[in-house]
C-alpha positions in Angstrom: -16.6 -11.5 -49.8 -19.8 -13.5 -50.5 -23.0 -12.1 -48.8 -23.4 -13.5 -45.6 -26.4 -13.8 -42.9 -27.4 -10.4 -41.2 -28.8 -11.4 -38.0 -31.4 -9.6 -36.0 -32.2 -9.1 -32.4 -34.4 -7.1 -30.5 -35.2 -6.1 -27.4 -37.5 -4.0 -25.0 -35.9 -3.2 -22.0 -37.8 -4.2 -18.9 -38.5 -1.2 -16.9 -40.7 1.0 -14.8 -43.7 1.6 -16.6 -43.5 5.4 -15.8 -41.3 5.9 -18.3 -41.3 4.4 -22.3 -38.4 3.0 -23.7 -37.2 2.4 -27.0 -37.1 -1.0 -28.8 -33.2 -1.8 -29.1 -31.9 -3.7 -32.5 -29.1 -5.4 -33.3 -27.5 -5.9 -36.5 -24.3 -7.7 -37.3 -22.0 -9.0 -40.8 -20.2 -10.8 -41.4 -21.4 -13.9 -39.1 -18.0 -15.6 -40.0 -14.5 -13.8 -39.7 -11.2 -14.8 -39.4 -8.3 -13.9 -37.0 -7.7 -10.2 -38.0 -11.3 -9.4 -39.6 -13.6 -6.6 -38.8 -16.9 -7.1 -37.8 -19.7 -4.7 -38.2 -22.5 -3.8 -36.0 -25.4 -1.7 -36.0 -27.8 -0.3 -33.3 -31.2 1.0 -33.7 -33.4 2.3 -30.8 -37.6 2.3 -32.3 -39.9 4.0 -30.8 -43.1 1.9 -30.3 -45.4 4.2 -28.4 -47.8 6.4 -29.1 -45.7 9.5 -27.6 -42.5 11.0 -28.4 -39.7 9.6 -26.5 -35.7 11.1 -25.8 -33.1 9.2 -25.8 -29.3 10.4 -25.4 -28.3 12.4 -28.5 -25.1 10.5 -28.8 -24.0 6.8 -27.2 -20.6 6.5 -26.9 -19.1 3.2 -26.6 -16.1 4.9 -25.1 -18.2 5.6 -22.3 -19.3 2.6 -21.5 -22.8 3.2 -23.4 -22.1 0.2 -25.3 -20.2 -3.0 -24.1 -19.3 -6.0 -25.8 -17.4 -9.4 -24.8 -16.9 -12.9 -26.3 -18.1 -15.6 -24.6 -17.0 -19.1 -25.9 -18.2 -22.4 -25.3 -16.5 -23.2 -21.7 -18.2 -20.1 -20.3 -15.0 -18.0 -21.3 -15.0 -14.5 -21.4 -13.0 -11.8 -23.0 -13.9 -8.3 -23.5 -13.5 -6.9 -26.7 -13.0 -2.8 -25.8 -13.8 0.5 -27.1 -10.4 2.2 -27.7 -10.7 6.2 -27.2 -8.5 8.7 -29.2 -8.1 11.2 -26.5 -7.1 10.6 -22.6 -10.8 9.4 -20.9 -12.4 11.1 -19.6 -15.2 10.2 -16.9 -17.1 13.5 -17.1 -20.4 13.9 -19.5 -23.2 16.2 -20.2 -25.9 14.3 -21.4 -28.3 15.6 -24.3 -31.6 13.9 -25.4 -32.5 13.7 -28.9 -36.7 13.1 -29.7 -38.0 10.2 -31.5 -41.3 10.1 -32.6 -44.0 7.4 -32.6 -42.8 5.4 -35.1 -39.5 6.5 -36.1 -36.0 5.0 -35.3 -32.3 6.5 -35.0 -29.5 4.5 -35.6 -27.4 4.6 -32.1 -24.0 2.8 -32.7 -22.7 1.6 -35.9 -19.4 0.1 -34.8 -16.7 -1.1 -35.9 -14.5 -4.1 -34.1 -11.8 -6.3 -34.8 -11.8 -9.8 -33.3 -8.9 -10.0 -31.8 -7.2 -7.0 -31.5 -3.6 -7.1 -32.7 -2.6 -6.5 -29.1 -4.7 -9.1 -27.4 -3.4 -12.3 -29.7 -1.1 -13.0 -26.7 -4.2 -13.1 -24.2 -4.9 -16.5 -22.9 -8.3 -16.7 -24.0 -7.2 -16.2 -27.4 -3.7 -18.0 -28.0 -6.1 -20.8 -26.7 -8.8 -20.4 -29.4 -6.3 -19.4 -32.4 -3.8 -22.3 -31.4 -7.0 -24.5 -32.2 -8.6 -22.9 -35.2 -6.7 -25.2 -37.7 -8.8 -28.0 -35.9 -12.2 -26.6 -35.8 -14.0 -23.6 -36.4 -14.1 -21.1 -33.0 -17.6 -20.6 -31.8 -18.6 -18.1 -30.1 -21.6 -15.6 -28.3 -20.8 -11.8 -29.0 -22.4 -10.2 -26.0 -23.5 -6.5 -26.2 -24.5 -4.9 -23.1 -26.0 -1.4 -23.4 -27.5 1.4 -21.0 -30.7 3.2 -22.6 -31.4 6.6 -21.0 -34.8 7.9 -21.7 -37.7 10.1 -20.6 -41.2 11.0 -21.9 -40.9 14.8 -22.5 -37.9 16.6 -22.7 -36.7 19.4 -20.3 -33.5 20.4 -21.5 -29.7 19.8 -20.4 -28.9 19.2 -16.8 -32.2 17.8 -16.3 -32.2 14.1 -14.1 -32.7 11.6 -16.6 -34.0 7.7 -16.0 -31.8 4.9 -17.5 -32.5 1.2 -17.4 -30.6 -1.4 -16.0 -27.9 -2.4 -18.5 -29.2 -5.2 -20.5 -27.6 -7.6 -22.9 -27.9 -9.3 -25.9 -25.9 -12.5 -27.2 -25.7 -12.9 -31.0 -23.4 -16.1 -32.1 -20.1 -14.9 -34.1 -18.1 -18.4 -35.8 -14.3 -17.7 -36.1 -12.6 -20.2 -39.1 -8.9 -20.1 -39.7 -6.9 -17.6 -41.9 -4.2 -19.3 -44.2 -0.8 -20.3 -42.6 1.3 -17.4 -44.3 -1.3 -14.3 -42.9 -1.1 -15.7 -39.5 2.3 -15.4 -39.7 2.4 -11.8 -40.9 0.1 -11.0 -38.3 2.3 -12.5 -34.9 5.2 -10.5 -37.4 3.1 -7.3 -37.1 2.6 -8.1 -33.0 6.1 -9.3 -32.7 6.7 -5.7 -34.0 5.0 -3.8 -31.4 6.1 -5.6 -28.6 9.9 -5.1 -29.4 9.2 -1.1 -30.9 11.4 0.9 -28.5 8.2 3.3 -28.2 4.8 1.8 -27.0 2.3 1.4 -29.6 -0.2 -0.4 -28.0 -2.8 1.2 -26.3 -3.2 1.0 -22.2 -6.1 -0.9 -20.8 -8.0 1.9 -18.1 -11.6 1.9 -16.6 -13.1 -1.1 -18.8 -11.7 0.9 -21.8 -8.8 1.3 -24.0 -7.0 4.8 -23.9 -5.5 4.8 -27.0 -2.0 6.5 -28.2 -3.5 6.8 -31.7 -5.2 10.6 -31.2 -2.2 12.1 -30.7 -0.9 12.1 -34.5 1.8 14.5 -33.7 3.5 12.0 -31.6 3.4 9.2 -34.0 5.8 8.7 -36.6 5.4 10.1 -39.7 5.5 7.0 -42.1 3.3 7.5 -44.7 4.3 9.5 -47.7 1.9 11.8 -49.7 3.3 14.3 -51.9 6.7 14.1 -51.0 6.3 14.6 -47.3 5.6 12.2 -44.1 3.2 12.3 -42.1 1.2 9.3 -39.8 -0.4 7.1 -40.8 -3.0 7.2 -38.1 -4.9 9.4 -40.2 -6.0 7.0 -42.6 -6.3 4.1 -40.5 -9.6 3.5 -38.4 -8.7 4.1 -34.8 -8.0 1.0 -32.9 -7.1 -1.0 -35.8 -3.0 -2.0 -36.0 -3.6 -4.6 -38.8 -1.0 -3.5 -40.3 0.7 -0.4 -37.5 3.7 1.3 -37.5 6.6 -0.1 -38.1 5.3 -2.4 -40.3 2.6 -0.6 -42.2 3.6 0.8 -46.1 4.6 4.3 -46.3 3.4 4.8 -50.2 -0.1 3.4 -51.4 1.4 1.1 -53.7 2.8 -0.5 -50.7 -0.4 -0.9 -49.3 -2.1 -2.1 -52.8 0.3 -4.7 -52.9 -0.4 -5.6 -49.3 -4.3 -5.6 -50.0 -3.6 -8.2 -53.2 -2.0 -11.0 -51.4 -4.9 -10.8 -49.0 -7.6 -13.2 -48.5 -10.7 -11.9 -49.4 -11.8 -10.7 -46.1 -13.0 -7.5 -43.5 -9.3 -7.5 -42.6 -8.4 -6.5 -46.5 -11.4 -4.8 -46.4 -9.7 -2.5 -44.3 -6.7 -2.5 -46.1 -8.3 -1.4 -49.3 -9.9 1.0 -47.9 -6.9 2.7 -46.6 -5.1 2.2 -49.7 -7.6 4.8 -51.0 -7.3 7.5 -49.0 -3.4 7.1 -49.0 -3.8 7.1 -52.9 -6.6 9.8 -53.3 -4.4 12.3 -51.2 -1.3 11.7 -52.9 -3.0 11.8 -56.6 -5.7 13.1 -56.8 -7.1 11.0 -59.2 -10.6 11.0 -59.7 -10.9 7.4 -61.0 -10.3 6.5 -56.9 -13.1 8.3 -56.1 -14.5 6.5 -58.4 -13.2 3.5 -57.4 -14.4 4.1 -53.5 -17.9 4.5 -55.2 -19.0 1.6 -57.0 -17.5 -0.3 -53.8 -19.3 1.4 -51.6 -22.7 0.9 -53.8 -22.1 -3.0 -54.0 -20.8 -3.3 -50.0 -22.7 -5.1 -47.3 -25.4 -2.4 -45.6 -23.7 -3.1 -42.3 -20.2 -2.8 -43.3 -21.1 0.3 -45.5 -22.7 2.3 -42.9 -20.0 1.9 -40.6 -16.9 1.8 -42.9 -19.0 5.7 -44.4 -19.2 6.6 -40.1 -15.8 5.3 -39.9 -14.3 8.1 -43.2 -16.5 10.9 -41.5 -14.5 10.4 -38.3 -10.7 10.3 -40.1 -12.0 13.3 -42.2 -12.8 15.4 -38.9 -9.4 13.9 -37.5 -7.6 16.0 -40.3 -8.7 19.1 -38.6 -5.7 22.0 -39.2 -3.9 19.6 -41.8 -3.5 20.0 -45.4 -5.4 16.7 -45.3 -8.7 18.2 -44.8 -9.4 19.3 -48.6 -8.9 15.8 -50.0 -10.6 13.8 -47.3 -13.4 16.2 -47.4 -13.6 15.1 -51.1 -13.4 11.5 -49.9 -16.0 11.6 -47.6 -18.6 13.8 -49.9 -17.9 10.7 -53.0 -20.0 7.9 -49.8 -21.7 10.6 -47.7 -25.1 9.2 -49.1 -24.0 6.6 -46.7 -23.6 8.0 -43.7 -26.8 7.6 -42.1 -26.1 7.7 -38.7 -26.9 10.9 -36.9 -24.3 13.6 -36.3 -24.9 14.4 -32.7 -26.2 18.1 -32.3 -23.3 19.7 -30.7 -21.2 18.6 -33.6 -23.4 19.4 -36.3 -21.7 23.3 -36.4 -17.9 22.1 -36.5 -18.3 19.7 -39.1 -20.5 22.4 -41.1 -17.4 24.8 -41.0 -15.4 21.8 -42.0 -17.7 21.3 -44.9 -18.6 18.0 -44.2 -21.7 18.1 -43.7 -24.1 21.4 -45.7 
């Protein structure tokens, strides 16, 4: 995919002046996707003052941290939400993290696909894809965020300030995808609406409670060294471009998938879990290699999230014979992963080896 703009926004949140707040900013690729696509986006809270300031040690847009909707040019709305791997829950201990004068942590680096294979159905959307062979879609991503903060930290449990939520509005253009992939795609949603089981996640609380942590109860489609097992563990959560039943049990089923792609985040995707499928069946080193020199020539954006995005799958192997190879996978980009492992994490993906 050719290089595209990165747009920036930033914001100071408007608060009491009793407490200081970080500068929030946004960054987002592609700016043009297609039905399907991935986009990327990164958040960075700065710290402009003179003092240390604590912010929460991990924001979690399945918490409602971190919002976003699509707003289109009639004033439309549609939310575009967070899907969780586990049953939500609404209980949260809150733990600051220091940044000094100066410095910045990297917040949210998400990833989201526009629409969601389940959503293509939605009003607001079979209105906008029914007309995409006409015109380009244009649209305002809207990101609404909470910032909690104080001047000196005192620990768990303490009371902590948050500002209001505010929100920032980035433009995202939406262009067609050729004739024969939208077709495979209402295939693929055809699919899950007529699947005897329910593969699509439920809609609860302003989020998405997804089926997709519970591996054990998917079907075991995906074949790596002469066994089954799901296919959930190599796809990024949330993400049913291609699901079950339709998605290829061997990686050369998803290679040829990924080859009569466009060139796009949705292949993107693809590729990406053609790699793992194909690392853990093979172990070949010249896929390592492969994810490598990919990973060096990718989008910032895109790589920082598609690197969060392996770190998450690799922990999600937890107790499989998975973990050995993804660990392998994960070490090949972790150069990538910048975003900070949230302290009470840091010791369970050190006895995973994932992180030294």
């Amino acid at each position: 995919m050719s290089t595209l703009l990165l747009l920036l926004i930033t914001i100071v949140p408007q608060v009491s002046q009793e407490f200081s707040y970080p500068e929030i900013a946004v960054k987002r690729y592609p700016e043009a996707v297609m039905p399907g696509d991935t986009f990327y986006m990164k958040i960075v809270a700065r710290n402009h003052h003179a003092e240390s300031i604590y912010i929460s040690d991990n924001f979690d847009p399945t918490t409602n941290d971190i919002q976003t909707h699509l707003r289109d040019s009639e004033n439309q709305e549609q939310p575009l939400l967070f899907e969780s791997p586990l049953p939500i829950d609404g209980s949260r201990m809150l733990i600051l993290t220091e940044i000094k004068p100066g410095d910045a942590r990297a917040i949210g680096v998400l990833s989201i696909n526009v629409p969601p294979l389940e959503d293509i159905k939605e009003p607001f959307w079979e209105k906008h894809l029914k007309n995409l062979s006409a015109s380009d879609a244009k649209f305002s991503l809207c990101v609404t965020m909470i910032s909690y903060a104080k001047t000196n930290q005192r620990g768990v449990g303490d009371t902590h300030n948050s500002t209001l939520p505010f929100t920032l509005e980035i433009p995202l253009v939406m262009k067609p995808r050729p004739e024969k992939e939208m077709t495979l795609i209402q295939k693929w949603h055809e699919s899950q609406v007529n699947e005897p089981r329910a593969f699509f996640p439920a809609t609860q609380d302003n989020r998405k409670a997804g089926i997709s942590g519970f591996k054990s109860e998917m079907p075991k489609n995906i074949v790596i060294k002469d066994e089954k097992v799901s296919h959930w563990y190599f796809v990024r959560i949330g993400n049913r471009y291609p699901n079950y039943p339709d998605a290829p049990e061997t990686w050369q089923g998803w290679k040829e998938l990924e080859e009569n792609l466009t060139p796009s985040t949705m292949r993107d995707e693809i590729r990406l879990t053609r790699i793992l499928i194909q690392y853990c069946d093979a172990e070949d080193d010249a896929v390592l290699k492969e994810l490598k020199d990919w990973f060096s020539n990718m989008n910032e954006i895109q790589r920082m999230a598609m690197a969060k995005s392996l770190r998450d799958r690799a922990e999600g192997t937890y107790g499989t014979k998975l973990l050995s190879q993804f660990c392998e996978i994960y070490k090949a980009i972790r150069e990538y992963d910048v975003v900070p492992v949230p302290e009470s994490n840091v010791k369970h993906l050190r006895n995973l080896g994932l992180i030294e």
